[in-house]
C-alpha positions in Angstrom: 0.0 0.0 0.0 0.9 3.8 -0.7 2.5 5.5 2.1 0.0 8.0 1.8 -2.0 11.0 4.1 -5.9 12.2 4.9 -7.6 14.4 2.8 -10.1 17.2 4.6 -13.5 16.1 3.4 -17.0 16.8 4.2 -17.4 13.1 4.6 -18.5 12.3 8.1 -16.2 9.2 8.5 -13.0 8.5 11.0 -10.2 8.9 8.1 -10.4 9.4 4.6 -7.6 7.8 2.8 -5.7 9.5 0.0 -1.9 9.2 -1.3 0.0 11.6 0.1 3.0 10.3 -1.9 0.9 10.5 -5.2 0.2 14.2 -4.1 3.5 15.3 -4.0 4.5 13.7 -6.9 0.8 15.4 -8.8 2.7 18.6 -7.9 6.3 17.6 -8.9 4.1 16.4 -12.3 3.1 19.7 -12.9 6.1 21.0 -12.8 8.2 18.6 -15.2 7.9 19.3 -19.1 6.2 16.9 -21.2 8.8 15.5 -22.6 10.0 14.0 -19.6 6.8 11.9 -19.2 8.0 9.5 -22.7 8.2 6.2 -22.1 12.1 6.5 -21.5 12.4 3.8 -23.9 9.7 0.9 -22.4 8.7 -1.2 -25.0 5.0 -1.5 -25.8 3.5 -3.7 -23.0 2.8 -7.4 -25.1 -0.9 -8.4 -25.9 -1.0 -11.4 -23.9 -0.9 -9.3 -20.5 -4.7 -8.8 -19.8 -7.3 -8.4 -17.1 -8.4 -11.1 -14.5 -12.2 -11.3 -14.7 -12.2 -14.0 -12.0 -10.4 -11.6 -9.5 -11.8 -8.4 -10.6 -15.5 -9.7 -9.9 -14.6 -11.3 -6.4 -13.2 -7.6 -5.4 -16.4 -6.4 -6.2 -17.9 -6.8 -2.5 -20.9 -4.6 -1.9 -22.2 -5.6 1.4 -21.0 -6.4 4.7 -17.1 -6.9 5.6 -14.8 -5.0 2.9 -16.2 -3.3 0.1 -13.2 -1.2 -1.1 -9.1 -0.2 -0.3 -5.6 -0.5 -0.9 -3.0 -2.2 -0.4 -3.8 -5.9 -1.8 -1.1 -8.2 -0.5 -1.6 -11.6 0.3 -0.1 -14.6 1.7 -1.1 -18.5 0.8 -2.0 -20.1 4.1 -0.9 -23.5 4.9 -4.5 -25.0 4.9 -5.0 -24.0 1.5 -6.5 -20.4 2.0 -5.4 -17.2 1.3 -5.1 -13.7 3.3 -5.3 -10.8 2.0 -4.1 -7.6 3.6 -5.4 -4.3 3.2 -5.0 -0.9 4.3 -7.5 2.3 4.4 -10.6 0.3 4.0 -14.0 1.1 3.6 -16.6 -1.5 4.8 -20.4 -2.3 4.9 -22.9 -1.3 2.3 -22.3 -0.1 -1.0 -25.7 0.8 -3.0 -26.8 -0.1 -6.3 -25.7 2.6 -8.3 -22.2 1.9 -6.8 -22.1 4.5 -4.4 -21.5 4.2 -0.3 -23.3 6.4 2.3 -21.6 9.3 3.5 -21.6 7.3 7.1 -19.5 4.4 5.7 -16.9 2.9 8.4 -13.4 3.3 7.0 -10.6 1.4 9.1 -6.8 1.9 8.8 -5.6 -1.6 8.3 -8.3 -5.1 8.3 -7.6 -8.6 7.4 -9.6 -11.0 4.5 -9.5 -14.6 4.8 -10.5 -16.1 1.4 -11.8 -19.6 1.0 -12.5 -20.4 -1.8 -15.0 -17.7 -3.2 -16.2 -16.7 0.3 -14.7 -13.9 1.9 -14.5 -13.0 5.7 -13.0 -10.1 7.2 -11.3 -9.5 10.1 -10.9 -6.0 12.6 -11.8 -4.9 15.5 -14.4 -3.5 17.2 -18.1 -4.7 15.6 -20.0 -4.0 13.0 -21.3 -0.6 13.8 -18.1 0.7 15.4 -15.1 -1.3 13.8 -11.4 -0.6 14.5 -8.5 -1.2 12.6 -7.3 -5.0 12.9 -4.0 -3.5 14.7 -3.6 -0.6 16.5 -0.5 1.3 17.5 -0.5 2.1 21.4 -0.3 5.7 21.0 -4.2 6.6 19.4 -2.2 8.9 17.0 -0.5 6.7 15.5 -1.9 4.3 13.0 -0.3 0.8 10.6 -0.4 0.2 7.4 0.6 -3.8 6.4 4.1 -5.1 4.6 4.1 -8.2 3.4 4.4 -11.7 5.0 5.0 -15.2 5.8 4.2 -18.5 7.5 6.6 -20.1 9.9 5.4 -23.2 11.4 1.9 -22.6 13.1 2.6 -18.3 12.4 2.0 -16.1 10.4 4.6 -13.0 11.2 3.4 -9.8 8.8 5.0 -6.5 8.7 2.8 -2.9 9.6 4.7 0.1 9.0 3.6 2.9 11.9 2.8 6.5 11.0 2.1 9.6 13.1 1.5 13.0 12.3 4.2 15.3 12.7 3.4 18.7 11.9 -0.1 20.1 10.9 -1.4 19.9 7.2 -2.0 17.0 4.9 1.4 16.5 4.7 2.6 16.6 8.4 3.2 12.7 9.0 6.2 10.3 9.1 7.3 6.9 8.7 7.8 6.0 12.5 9.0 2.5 12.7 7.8 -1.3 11.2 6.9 -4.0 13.5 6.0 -7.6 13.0 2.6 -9.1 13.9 2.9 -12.7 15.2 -0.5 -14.7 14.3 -1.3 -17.9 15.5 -2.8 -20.5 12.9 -5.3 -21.4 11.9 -7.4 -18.9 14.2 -5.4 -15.6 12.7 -5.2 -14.3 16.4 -2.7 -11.9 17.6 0.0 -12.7 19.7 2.6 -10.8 19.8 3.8 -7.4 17.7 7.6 -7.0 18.1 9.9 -3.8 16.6 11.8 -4.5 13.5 15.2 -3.3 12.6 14.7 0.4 11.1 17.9 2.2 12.5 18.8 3.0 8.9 15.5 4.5 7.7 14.6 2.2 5.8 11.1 0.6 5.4 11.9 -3.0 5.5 8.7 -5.2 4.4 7.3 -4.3 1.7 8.3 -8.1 0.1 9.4 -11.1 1.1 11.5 -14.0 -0.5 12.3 -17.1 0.8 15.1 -19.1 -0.6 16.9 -21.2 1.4 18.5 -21.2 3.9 17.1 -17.2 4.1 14.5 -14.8 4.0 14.6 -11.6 1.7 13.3 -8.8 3.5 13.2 -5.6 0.4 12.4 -2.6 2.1 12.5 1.0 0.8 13.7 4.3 1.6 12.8 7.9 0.8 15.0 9.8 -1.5 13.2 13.2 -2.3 10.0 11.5 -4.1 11.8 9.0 -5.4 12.2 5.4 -3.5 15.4 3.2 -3.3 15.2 -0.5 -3.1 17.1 -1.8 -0.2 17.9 -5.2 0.8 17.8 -7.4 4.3 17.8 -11.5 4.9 16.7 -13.2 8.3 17.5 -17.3 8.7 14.5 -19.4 7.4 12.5 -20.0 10.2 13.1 -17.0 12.5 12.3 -13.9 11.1 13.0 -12.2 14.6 16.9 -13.5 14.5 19.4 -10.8 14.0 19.2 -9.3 10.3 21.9 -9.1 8.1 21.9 -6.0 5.6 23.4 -5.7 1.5 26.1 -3.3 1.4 26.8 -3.4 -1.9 29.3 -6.0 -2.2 29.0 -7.9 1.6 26.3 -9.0 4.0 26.9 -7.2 7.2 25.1 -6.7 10.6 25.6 -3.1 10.4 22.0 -1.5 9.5 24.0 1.2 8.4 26.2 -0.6 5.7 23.5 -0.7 4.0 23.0 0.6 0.2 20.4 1.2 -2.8 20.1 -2.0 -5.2 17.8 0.1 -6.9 16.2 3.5 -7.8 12.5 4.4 -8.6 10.4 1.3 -7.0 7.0 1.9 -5.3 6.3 1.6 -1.8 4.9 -1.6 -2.3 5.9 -4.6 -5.1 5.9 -8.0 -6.3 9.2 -10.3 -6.0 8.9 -14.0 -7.3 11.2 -16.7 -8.8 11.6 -16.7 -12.6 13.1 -19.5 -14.3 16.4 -17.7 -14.4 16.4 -15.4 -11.3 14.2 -13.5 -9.6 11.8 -10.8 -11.1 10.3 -7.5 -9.3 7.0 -6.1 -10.5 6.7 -2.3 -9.4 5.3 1.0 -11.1 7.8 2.4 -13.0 8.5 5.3 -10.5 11.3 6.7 -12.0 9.3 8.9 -12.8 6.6 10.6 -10.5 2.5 9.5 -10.5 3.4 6.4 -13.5 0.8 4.9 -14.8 2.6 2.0 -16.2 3.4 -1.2 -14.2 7.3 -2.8 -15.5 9.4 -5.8 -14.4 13.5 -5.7 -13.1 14.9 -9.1 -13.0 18.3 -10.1 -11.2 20.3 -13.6 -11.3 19.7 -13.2 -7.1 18.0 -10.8 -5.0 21.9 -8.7 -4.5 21.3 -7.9 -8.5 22.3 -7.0 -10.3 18.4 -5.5 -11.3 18.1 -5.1 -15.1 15.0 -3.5 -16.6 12.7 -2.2 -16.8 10.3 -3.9 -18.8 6.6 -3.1 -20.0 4.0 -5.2 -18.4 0.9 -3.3 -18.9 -0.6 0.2 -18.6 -3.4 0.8 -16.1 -6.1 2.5 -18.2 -8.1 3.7 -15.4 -5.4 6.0 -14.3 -5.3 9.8 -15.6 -5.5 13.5 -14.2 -8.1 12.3 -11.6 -7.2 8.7 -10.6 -3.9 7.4 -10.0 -2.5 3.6 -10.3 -0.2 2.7 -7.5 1.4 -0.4 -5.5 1.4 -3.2 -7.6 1.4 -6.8 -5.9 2.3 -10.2 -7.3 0.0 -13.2 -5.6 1.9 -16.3 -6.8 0.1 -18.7 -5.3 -2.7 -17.7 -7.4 -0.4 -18.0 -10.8 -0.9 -20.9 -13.7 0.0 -21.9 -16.9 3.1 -19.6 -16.4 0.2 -16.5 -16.0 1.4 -14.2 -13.0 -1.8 -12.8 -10.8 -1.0 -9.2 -10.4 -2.8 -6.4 -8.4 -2.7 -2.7 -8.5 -4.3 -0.5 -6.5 -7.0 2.6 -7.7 -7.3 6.0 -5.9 -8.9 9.2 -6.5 -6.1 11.7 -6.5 -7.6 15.3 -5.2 -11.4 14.7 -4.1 -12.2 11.9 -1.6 -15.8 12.7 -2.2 -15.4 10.8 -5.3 -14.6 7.8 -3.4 -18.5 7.7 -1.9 -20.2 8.4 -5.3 -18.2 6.2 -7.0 -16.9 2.2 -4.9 -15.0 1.3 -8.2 -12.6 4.4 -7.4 -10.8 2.8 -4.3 -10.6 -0.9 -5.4 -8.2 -3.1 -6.5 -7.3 -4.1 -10.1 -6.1 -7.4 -11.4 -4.4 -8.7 -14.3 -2.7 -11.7 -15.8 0.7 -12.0 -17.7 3.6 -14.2 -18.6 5.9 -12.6 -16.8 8.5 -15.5 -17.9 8.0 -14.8 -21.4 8.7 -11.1 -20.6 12.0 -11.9 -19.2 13.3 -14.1 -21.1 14.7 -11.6 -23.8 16.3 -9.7 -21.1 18.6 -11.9 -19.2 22.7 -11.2 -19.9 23.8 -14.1 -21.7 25.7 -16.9 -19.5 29.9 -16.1 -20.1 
């Protein structure tokens, strides 16, 4: 999900979600000449890539539990479900025309177990007064999930914190991650313990597990563009002591540590290709992209060559942005990746209550092998 802020509206609910980050870079859009917006050389994106009807329709909830909101990462359980994690979410009632009363709940972070084609959510609170699934202890602050993954009978699932800093739609930080222990099956909190973040870095925001270690990519703030950074725990304990990429060594200093890559989104996808590994992010190079592209790397050190068209989101323009994208591999076949991006009503969250389709997510299919196979180095 988008690192993003709250928009004044005359909406009477708790928070209205918005994309502070996309803001910025609206203005910094303004500001750059057309002919820095080209497709700095991206290929078409290929014919095969296409929507996911199946995925699309199940996202269209209209009553009870989630109806709409960002951030669309999930992790395959071990009893053959699936949970997705979300962030600013609306939920209850959506009306026929496809608009939500102005009194709609909206929660900061909530859980969705899917079965099948049944889907259940989880937060706190009830119905009629729900809270956010996890809750900083300071009121102020508020979490917004990572990725994660299942060790033994847990689930351990990153939430980075925010607080407001300063007045104004801008005045909040990045304060800190944590990881969420879960118990399994029942998905009930047991413990939340600080991760590493002494080097400002957002570790999280994808996992990869390849033996004997886990890939922890994380991302840090350079003006409004974000740096891919790099982190690996020992299968099996996620908690251990984390060693950090400094460019040429794995080290224990958080410090050490150094940019793999430039112009990734706050959230992406990283899987095993046939060949490596493959990243799916906006291309971000370049502020408020509308185009989703693919890095791939012999290992997760890199070296990261790209990027490559995967699609174009064609719901995104002057009014609504296309952020986040999210890879869900356990839900890929016949060598067809299921990938999510997220939709969101850059300057009026009014829009979001007359119109549910404006804060869901979008899902498509491509062969994200085929894409990458013209783009390896050749073997010395």
């Amino acid at each position: 999900m988008t690192f993003k802020g709250s928009f004044t509206s005359r909406r009477p609910s708790r928070f209205v979600p918005a994309l502070h980050s996309l803001l910025i870079a609206l203005i910094i859009l303004w500001l750059i000449p057309t002919a820095c917006l080209q497709h700095h050389g991206l290929s078409p994106a290929p014919a095969e890539v296409r929507p996911d009807p199946v995925f699309n329709h199940l996202f269209t909830r209209s009553d009870h539990g989630w109806t709409g909101g960002d951030g669309t990462l999930s992790i395959a359980l071990p009893d053959g479900r699936s949970l997705w994690l979300f962030g600013d979410s609306f939920l209850g009632h959506v009306r026929p025309d496809g608009s939500r009363p102005v009194d709609t709940p909206l929660i900061r972070n909530c859980l969705v177990v899917q079965e099948g084609e049944n889907l259940v959510t989880l937060h706190r609170g009830t119905r009629r007064d729900p809270r956010a699934f996890l809750t900083p202890e300071d009121p102020q602050d508020w979490y917004w999930p990572g990725d994660g993954t299942v060790i033994g009978n847990r689930l351990h699932v990153f939430f980075h914190r925010f607080r407001q800093v300063s007045p104004g739609i801008w005045g909040w930080a990045w304060d800190g991650t944590v990881i969420a222990t879960l118990g399994l099956p029942g998905l009930g909190l047991e413990r939340v313990t600080p991760a590493e973040d002494d080097n400002g870095v957002a570790y999280g925001s994808a996992l990869l597990e390849a033996e004997p270690w886990i890939y922890i990519f994380g991302t840090k703030t350079q003006g409004a563009i974000k740096q891919l950074h790099l982190a690996r725990a020992p299968e099996g304990n996620l908690l251990a002591p984390w060693q950090y990429w400094d460019g040429r060594h794995w080290s224990y200093d958080a410090g050490t540590t150094r940019s793999l890559l430039t112009g990734v989104s706050n959230q992406f996808g990283v899987l095993f290709l046939a060949k490596g590994i493959g990243l799916v992010t906006m291309d971000d190079r370049q502020p408020f992209s509308d185009r989703l592209v693919l890095y791939v790397a012999p290992e997760p050190t890199g070296p990261w060559q790209g990027p490559i068209a995967i699609y174009r989101a064609p719901e995104a323009d002057g009014n609504l942005a296309a952020y986040n994208p999210f890879v869900h591999t356990q839900f890929s076949h016949d060598n067809e990746a299921l990938i999510s991006y997220n939709i969101n009503h850059v300057h009026d969250p009014d829009r979001l209550y007359e119109n549910a389709d404006f804060y869901r997510p979008r899902f498509i299919r491509a062969d994200l092998e085929r894409l990458a196979s013209e783009y390896w180095k050749p073997d010395p």
